[in-house]
C-alpha positions in Angstrom: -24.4 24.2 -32.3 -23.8 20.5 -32.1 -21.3 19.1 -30.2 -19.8 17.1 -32.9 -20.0 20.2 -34.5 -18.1 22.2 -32.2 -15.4 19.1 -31.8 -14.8 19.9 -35.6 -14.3 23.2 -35.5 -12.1 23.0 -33.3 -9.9 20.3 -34.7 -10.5 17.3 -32.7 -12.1 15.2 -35.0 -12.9 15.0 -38.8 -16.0 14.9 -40.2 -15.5 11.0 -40.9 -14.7 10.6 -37.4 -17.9 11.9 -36.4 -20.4 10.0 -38.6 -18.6 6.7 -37.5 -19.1 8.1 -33.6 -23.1 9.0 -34.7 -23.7 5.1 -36.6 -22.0 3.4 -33.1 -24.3 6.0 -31.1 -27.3 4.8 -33.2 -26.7 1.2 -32.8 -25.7 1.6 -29.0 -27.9 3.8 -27.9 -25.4 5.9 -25.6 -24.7 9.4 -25.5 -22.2 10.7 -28.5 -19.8 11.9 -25.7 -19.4 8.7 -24.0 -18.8 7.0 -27.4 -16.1 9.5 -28.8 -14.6 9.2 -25.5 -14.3 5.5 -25.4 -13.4 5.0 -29.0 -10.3 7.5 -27.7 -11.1 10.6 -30.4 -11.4 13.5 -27.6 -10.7 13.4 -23.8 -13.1 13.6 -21.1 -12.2 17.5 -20.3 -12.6 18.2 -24.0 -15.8 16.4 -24.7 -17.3 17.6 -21.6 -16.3 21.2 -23.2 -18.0 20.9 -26.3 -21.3 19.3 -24.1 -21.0 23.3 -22.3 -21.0 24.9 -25.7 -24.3 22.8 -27.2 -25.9 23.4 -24.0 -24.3 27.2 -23.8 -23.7 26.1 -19.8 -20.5 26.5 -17.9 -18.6 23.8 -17.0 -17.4 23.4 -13.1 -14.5 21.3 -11.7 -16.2 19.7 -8.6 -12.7 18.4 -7.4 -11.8 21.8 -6.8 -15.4 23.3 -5.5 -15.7 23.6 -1.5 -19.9 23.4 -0.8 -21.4 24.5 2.6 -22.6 21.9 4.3 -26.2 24.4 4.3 -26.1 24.8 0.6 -25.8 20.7 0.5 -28.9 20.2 2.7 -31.0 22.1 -0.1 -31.5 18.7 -1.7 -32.8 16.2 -0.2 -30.4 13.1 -0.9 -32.8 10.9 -2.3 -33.2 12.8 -5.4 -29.1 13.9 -5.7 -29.0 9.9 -6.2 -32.1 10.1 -8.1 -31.1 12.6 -10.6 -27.5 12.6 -10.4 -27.0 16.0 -9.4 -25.9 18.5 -6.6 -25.9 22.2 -5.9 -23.0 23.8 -5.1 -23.9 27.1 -4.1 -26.7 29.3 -3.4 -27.4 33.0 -3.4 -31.0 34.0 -1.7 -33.7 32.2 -3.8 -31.1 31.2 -6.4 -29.7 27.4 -6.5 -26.6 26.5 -8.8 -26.8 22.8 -9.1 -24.2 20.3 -11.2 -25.5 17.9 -13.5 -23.4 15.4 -15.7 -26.7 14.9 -18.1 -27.3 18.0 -19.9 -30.3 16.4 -21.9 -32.0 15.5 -18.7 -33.7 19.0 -18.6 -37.3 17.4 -17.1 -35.5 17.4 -13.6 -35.7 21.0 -13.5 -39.2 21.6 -12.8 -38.9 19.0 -9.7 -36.0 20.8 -8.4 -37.4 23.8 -8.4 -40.5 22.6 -6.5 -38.4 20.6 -3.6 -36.3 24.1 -3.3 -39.0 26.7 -3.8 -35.5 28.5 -5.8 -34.5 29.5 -9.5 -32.0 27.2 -10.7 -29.2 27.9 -12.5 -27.3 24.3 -14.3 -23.9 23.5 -14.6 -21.6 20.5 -16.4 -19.4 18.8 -14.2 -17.9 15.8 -15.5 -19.7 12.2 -14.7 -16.7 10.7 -12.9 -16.2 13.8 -10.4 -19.9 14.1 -9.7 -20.4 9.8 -8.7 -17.3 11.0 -6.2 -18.9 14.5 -4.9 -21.9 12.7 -4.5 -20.5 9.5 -2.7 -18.3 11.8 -0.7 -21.0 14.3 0.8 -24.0 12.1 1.1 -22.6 8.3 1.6 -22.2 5.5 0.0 -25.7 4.1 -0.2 -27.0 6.9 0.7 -30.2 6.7 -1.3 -30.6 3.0 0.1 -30.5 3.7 4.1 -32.7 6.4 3.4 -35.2 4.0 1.6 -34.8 1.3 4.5 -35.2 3.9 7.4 -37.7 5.2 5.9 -39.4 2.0 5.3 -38.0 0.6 8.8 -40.1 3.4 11.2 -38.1 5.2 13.8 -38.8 1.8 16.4 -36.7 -0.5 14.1 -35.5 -3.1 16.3 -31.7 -3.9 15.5 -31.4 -8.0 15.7 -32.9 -9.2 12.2 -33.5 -12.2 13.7 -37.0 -10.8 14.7 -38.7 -9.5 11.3 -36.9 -12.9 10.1 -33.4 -13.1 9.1 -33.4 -14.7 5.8 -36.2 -12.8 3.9 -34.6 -9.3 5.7 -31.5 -10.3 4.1 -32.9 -11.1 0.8 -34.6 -7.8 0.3 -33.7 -6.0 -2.7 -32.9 -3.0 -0.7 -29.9 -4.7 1.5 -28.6 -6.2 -1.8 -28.4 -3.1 -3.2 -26.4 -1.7 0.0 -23.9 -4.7 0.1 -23.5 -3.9 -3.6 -22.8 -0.1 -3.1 -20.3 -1.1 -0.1 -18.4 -3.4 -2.0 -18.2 -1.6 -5.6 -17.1 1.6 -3.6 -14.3 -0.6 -1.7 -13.5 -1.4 -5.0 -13.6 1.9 -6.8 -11.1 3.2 -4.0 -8.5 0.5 -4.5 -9.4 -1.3 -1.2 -7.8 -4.6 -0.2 -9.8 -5.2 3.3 -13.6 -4.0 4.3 -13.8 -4.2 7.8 -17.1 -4.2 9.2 -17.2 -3.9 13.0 -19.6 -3.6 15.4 -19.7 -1.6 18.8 -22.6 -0.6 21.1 -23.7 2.5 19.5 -22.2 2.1 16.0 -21.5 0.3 13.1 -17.7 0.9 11.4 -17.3 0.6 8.0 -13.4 0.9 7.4 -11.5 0.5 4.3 -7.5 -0.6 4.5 -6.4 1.2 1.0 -2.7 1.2 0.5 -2.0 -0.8 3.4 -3.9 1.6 5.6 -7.4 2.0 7.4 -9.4 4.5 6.3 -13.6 4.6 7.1 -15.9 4.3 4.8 -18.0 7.2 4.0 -21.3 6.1 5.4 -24.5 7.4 6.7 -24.7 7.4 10.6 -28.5 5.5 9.8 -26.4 2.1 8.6 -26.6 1.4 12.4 -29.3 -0.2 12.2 -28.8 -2.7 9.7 -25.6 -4.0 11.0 -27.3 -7.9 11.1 -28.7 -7.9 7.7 -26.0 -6.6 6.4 -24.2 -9.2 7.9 -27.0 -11.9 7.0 -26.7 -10.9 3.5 -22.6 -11.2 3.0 -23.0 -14.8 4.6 -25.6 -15.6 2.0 -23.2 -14.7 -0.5 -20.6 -16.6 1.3 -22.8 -19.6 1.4 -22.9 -19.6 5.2 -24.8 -21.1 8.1 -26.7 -17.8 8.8 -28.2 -19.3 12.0 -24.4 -20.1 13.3 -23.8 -16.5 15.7 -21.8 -18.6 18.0 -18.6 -19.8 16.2 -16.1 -18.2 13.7 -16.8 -18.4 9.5 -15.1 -18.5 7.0 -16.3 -18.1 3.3 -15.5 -17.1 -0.1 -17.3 -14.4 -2.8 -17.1 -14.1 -6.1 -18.3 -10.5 -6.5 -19.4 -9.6 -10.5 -20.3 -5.6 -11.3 -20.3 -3.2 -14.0 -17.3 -1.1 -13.9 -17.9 2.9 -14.7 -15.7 2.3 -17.9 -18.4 -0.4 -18.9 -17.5 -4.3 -19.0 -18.1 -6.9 -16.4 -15.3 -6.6 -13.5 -15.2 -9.7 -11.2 -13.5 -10.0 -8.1 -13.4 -13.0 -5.2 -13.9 -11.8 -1.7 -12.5 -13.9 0.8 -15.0 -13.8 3.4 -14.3 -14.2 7.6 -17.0 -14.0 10.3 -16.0 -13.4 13.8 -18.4 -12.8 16.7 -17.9 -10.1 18.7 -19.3 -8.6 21.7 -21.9 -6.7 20.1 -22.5 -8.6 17.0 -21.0 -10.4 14.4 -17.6 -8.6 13.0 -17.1 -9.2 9.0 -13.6 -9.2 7.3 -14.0 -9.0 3.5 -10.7 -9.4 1.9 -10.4 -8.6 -1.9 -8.4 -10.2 -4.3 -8.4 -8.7 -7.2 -7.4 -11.1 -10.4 -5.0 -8.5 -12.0 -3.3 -8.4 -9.3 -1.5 -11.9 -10.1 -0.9 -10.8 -13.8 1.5 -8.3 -12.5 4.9 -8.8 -13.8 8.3 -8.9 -11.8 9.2 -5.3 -13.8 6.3 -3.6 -12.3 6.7 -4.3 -8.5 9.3 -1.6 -8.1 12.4 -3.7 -7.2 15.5 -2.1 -8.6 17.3 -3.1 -11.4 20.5 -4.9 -9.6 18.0 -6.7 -7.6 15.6 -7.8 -10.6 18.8 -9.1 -12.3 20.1 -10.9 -9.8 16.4 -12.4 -8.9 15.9 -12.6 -12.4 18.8 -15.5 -12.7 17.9 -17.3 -9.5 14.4 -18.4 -10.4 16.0 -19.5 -13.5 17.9 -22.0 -11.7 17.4 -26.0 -11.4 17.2 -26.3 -7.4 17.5 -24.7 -4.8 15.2 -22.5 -2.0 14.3 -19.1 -2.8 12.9 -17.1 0.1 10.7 -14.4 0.3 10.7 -12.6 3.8 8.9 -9.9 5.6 5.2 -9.0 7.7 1.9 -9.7 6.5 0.9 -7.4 4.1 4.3 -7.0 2.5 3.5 -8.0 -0.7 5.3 -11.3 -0.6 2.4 -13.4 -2.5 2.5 -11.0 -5.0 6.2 -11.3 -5.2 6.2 -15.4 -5.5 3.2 -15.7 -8.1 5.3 -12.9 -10.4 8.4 -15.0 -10.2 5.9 -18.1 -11.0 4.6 -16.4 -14.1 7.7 -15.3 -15.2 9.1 -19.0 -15.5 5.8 -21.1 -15.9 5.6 -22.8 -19.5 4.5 -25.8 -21.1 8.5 -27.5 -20.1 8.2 -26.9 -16.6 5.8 -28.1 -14.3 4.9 -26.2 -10.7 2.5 -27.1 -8.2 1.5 -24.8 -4.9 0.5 -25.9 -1.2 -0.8 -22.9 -0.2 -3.4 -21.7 2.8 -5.5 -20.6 1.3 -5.3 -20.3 -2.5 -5.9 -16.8 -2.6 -5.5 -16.5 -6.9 -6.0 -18.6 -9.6 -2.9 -19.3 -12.0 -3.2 -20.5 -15.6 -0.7 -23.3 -16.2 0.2 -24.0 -11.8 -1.5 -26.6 -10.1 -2.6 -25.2 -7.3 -3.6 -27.3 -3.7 -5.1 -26.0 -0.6 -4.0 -26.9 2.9 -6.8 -28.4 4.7 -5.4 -29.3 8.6 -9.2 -30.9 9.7 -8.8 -33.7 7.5 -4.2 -33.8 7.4 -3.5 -32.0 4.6 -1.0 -29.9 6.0 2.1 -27.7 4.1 4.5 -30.7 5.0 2.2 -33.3 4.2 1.1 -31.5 1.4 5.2 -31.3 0.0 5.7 -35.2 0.6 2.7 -35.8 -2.1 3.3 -33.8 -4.9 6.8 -34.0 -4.6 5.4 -37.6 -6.7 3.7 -35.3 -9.1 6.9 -34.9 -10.6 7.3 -31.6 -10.2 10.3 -29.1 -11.7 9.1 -26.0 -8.9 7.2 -25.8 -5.8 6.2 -23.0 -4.2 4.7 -23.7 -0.5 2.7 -21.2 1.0 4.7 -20.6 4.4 7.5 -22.3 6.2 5.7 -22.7 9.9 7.4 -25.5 11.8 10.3 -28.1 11.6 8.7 -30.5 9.5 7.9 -28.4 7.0 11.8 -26.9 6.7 13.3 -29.8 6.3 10.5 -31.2 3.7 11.4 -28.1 1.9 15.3 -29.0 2.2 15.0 -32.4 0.7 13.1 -31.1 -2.2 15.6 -28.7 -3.3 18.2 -31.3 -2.9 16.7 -34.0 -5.0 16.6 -31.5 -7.8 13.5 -29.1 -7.7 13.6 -25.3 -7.0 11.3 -24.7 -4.4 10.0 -20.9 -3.3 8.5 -20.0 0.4 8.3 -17.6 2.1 8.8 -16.8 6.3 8.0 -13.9 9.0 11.4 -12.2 9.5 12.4 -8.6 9.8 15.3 -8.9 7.3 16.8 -11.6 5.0 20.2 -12.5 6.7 17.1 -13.3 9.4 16.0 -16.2 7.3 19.2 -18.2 8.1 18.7 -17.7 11.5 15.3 -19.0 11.8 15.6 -22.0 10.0 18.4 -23.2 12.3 15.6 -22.0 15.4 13.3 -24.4 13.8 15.7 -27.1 14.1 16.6 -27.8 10.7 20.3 -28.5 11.2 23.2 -25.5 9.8 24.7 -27.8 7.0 21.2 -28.5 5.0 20.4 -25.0 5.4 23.7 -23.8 4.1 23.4 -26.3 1.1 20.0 -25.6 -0.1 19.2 -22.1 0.4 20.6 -20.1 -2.8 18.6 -16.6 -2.3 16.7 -14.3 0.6 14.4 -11.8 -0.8 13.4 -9.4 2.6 10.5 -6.6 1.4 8.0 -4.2 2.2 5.4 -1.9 0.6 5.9 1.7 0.5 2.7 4.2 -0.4 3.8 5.9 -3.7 3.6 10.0 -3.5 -0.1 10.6 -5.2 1.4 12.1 -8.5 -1.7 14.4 -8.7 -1.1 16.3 -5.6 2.4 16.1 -5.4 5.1 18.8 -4.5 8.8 19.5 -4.3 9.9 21.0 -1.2 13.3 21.7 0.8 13.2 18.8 3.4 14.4 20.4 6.8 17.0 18.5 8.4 15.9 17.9 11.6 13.0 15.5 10.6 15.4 13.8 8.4 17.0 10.2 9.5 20.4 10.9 10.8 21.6 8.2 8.0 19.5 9.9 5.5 21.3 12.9 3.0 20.2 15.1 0.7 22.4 17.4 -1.8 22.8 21.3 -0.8 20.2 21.8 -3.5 18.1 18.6 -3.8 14.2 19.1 -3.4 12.3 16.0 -2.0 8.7 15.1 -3.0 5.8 14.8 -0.8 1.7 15.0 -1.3 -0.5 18.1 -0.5 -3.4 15.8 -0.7 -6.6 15.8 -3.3 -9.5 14.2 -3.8 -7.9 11.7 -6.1 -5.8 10.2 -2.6 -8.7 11.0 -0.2 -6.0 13.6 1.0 -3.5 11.2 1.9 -0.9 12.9 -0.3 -0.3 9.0 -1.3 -1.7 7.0 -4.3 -0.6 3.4 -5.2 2.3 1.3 -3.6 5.5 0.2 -4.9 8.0 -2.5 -3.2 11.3 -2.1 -1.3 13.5 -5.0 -1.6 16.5 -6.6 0.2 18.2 -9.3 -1.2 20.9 -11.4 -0.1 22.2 -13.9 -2.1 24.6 -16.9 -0.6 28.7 -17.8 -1.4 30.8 -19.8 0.2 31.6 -17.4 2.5 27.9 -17.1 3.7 27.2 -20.5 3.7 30.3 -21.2 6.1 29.0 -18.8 8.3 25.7 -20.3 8.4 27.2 -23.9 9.2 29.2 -21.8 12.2 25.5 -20.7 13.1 26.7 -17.5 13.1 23.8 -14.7 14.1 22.3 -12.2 11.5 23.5 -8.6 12.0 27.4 -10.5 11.2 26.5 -12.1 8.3 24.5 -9.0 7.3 27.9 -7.0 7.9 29.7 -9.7 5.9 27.2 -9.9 2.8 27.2 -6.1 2.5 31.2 -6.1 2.6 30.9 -9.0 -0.2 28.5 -6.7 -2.6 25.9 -9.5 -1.9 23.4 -7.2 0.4 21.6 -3.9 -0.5 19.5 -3.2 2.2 15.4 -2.2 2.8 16.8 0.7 4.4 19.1 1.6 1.7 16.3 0.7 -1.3 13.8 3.1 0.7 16.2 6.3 0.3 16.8 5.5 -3.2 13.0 5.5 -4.1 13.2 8.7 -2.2 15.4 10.5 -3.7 13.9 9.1 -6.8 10.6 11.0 -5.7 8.6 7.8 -5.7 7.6 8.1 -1.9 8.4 9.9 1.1 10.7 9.4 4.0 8.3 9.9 6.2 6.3 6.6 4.1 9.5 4.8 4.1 10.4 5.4 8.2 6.9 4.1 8.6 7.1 1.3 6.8 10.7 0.0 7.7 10.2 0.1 11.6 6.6 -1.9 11.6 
């Protein structure tokens, strides 16, 4: 029986639905189950069903299968990449192996001369196999078997020797960088790290704000350079220069597994190190500056309020926290949100790390005096309605800033400090003096990122009180959420990241205190007793009670 057949009869699609499926299939070429998948008639699970029943073979959830590592080594893993497939257990001279492609039946014979074993085939869906696969044999597996293989046993380490460039160039490195940086992607990373020691090379992937290495083959060792040579290539870099730092930029194009192009820019820095050159890939992915201010996570007396400052005429609006707190993110969603065809912005930021429709955007370049403060003084001629600059470093910059939002233009920035009633503070450290900072500053917006609870893997559970903040209470019956960990979060328990936000908006009150220079914890006190402060603190037990994340994730990120 057919597998649109057995879709019908069991009430998943019509007849109609089916024939328009079969003329797309005809004219596409692909496989009837990825194109009644993607036109959205039948789910994965229940496509992947009816592909058992035409096949008569059972179907096996990989995500929940636990393999030897003895029944792995059956298969060599240059033909799992070859044909896409794995075993999963064995029983004397008997072999279950998964395959995702049913109609690719020729494989058999091979498989059963590598194994010298009966073979017995199972479905497992396409998405959880590409994961099994990249999971128990590496990312690139395939490849650094190719290049050891091709390399000998006396490869010598330094490219330099067979000749960088060409090394670099060959179609088997390519093909490693590729795999590298499309699994980064796949997992969600924002940072590769590539570092080299004396015996090793790490591949690490930062993915919700935290390291996690790469699962690579202990052979990528010894193709640490070329791999190296060939992201500076695609950086347009001196590939000679060993000596001196880099710094580059990648624009990084693939095929997504849902199909389409997916492009991405890679911002690109080269350190040397003492056993070889250290890479930095950060990605920046372009949906990430679409992101509106509803879906950052900031609650909805703090969107409100934010929400009516950025409408405003003048003024500074600050955006405070760490690196890595989400604080770009923050500024180009408030840009979006009030960018039109009346209003003109322009940026001075270092570097430009994502390209808005409708900003003009300007990169500080300090070799040749285009600094943040310089930078202010000349578009502030552009005629400009908003401003955002990039960071408030130094005196110079402050008070450029100042100016602005007193002649009339609302300018956002953002500054390193723990906590927004810390903003005031530093200002008056750089020197700017108490009365312009009282009379231009209208809004402080202190945040951090939080790891969501995966929502795959997560539980409720009775929290037990002695690993609970002393400040922190739960209800006599109240269950908190935490995550077991799956596959899905690489057994983090955590999936995703969400924003907690402070925000402290000035009164007269606030703004006298600021011209007495009065330190932060009082006018934190005093903006909290005026309903003009809700805390990170208090914003990180909401989103826990709310189940969103953990109080474990929240202590974590509130005391970095």
């Amino acid at each position: 029986m057919g597998m649109g057949v057995s879709l019908i009869d069991r009430g998943l699609i019509s007849p109609e639905q089916l024939e328009e499926a079969l003329a797309e299939q005809r004219s596409s070429g692909d496989r009837l189950d990825r194109v009644l998948v993607r036109r959205g008639l039948v789910t994965r699970d229940q496509a992947l069903a009816a592909l058992g029943d035409q096949f008569h073979m059972p179907v096996v959830d990989l995500a929940a299968v636990e393999v030897e590592t003895k029944v792995l080594e059956s298969l060599p893993s240059k033909l799992v990449y070859r044909q896409g497939c794995v075993p999963i257990s064995r029983e004397r001279d008997r072999l279950v192996i998964a395959t995702s492609d049913p109609f690719g039946i020729d494989a058999l014979d091979e498989l059963r001369l590598v194994t010298g074993c009966a073979i017995d085939l199972v479905l497992a869906d396409e998405d959880d196999l590409r994961k099994f696969i990249r999971t128990h044999y590496g990312v690139g597996g395939d490849t650094l078997d190719e290049m050891s293989a091709e390399a000998g046993p006396t490869a010598v380490a330094d490219a330099a020797v067979a000749g960088e460039i060409e090394q670099a160039q060959e179609a088997s490195v390519i093909k490693l960088v590729n795999d590298l940086l499309v699994e980064a992607i796949s997992e969600r990373a924002t940072d590769v790290h590539i570092e080299p020691y004396e015996q090793e090379l790490l591949v690490r992937y930062r993915i919700d704000g935290v390291l996690q290495r790469a699962n690579v083959a202990a052979t990528i060792n010894r193709f640490g350079a070329a791999i190296v040579s060939r992201l500076k290539i695609m950086a347009n870099l001196n590939i000679a220069e060993k000596r001196l730092p880099q710094d580059g930029r990648i624009t990084f194009r693939h095929r997504s597994e849902r199909g389409g192009i997916h492009e991405i820019d890679l911002r690109v820095s080269v350190i040397p190190m003492l056993f070889g050159e250290g890479v930095v890939l950060r990605l920046l992915s372009k949906t990430a500056v679409l992101m509106s201010l509803n879906d950052l996570g900031m609650p909805d007396h703090v969107l409100t309020r934010w929400d009516a400052m950025i409408g405003r005429p003048h003024g500074i609006l600050l955006v405070t926290g760490p690196t890595g707190s989400g604080k770009s993110t923050t500024l180009y969603a408030s840009l979006n949100r009030i960018v039109s065809d009346e209003i003109k912005v322009i940026t001075v930021e270092d570097p430009v790390e994502y390209h808005v429709s409708g900003v003009n955007q300007i990169q500080v370049n300090s070799r040749v005096g285009l600094t943040f403060a310089s930078g202010l003084r000349s578009i502030l001629r552009h005629d400009p309605d908003v401003v955002m600059i990039g960071e408030i470093r130094d005196k110079e910059t402050a008070e450029t800033a100042v100016q602005a939002s007193l002649t009339g233009h609302l300018v956002f920035s953002t500054l390193h400090t723990n906590d927004a009633p810390g903003a005031t503070t530093r200002l008056l450290d750089m020197g700017v003096e108490p009365f312009l900072v009282a009379s231009s500053v209208e809004g402080i917006m202190a945040q951090r990122l939080v790891r969501r609870v995966c929502p795959e893997c997560a539980e409720r559970y009775v929290p037990d009180k002695a690993d609970l903040p002393a400040d922190f209470t739960v209800g006599a019956k109240e269950l908190l959420v935490r995550g077991v960990g799956c596959r899905a979060c690489r057994n983090t328990g955590y999936r995703g990241r969400l924003g907690v936000y402070e925000l402290l908006t000035m009164d007269d009150e606030l703004r006298e205190m600021v011209m007495r220079r009065v330190n932060a914890p009082q006018i934190a006190a005093a903006a909290a007793k005026g309903g003009h402060l809700c805390t990170l603190k208090q914003d990180g037990y909401a989103k826990t009670h709310a189940g969103q994340t953990s109080i474990t994730e929240v202590m974590r990120a509130l005391t970095v």
